[in-house]
N, C-alpha and C positions, 0 to 999 in steps of 0.2 A: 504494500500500500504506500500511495507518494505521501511524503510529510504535510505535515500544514501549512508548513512556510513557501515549501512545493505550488500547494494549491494553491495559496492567495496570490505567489507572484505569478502563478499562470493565468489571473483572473476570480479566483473562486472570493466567496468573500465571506466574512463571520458573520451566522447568525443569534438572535436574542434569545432563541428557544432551545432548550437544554434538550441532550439525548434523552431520551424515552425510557431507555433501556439502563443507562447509566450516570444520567443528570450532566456527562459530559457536554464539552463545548463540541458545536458543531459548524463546520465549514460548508456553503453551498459550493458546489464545482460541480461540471458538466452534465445538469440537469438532476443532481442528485446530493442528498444531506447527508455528509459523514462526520459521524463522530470520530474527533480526535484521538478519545479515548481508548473506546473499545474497539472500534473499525464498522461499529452498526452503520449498515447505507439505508435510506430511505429516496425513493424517485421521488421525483414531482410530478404530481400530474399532469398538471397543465401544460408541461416541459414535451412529456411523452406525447399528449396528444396533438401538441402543435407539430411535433416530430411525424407525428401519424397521415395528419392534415397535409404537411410536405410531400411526403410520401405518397398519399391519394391520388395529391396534385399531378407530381410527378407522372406520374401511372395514366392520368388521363388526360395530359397533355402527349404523350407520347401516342394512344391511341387516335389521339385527334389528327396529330400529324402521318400517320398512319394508313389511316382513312384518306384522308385529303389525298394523298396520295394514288392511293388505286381509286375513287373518285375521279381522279382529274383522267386518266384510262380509261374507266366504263362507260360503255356507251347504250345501253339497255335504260332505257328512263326509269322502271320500273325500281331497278337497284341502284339507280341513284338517288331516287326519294324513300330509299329505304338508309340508304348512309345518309341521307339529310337528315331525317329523322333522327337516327343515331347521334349524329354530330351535334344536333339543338340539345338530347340528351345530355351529351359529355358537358358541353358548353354548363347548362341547365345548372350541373352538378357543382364546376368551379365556381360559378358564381356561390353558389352557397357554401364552399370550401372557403373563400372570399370572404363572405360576411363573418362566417363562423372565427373564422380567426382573426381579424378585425374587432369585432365583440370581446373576443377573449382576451386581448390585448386592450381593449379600452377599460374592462373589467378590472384587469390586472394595474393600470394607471392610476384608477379609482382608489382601489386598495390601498396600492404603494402613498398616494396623498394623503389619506386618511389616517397614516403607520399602523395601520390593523393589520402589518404581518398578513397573515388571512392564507397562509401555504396550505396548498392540498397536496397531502401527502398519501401515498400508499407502499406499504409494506413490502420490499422485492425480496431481500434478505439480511437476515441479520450475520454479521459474521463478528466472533470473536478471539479473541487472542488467547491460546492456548499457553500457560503455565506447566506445558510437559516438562 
């Protein structure tokens, strides 16, 4: 596991809310709470899901251009207003990939003004340090 000093100067930064598991301090770093202590990690939620949201994106930006693609080929009307169809889908979906995570971020803005902390956290693993 990288040090503490590790993780802040790569970016990570100290948080106010003590380990769960061991009252340790804990450092946020790449989308994830670790205790300095014990080694307990905690994800972020909102970290993963915007990660997820990228991902989506990804996936149905490359379909679209895809499409487009053998679209710009096909010459049967029938199956091009079937990939039109298809492609107002994809389109459909980014924009709400769009919103969603825009939201999420303005959510997260809110928060952070407020200092109400407000972390969503979920349990990936705990790991601790063995005294063999």
């Amino acid at each position: 596991m990288k040090t503490a000093a590790e993780m802040l100067r790569k970016g990570g930064t100290l948080v106010k809310e003590a380990c769960s598991k061991c009252k340790g301090v804990q450092v946020k770093y790449s989308g994830r709470l670790i205790c300095i202590n014990c080694g307990n990690q905690t994800v972020l939620v909102e970290e993963a899901r915007d990660e997820s949201l990228h991902d989506l994106k990804s996936v149905i930006i490359a379909k679209v251009n895809s499409i487009a693609k053998i679209l710009e080929r096909e010459s049967d009307v029938a199956k091009q207003m079937e990939m039109a169809r298809l492609l107002l889908y994809y389109l459909e979906i980014l924009a709400k990939v769009g919103e969603d995570r825009g939201r999420g971020e303005k959510e997260r803005g809110e928060k952070e003004q407020k200092g109400g902390g407000g972390m969503v956290r979920a349990k990936v693993k705990e790991d601790s340090k063995d005294d063999d």
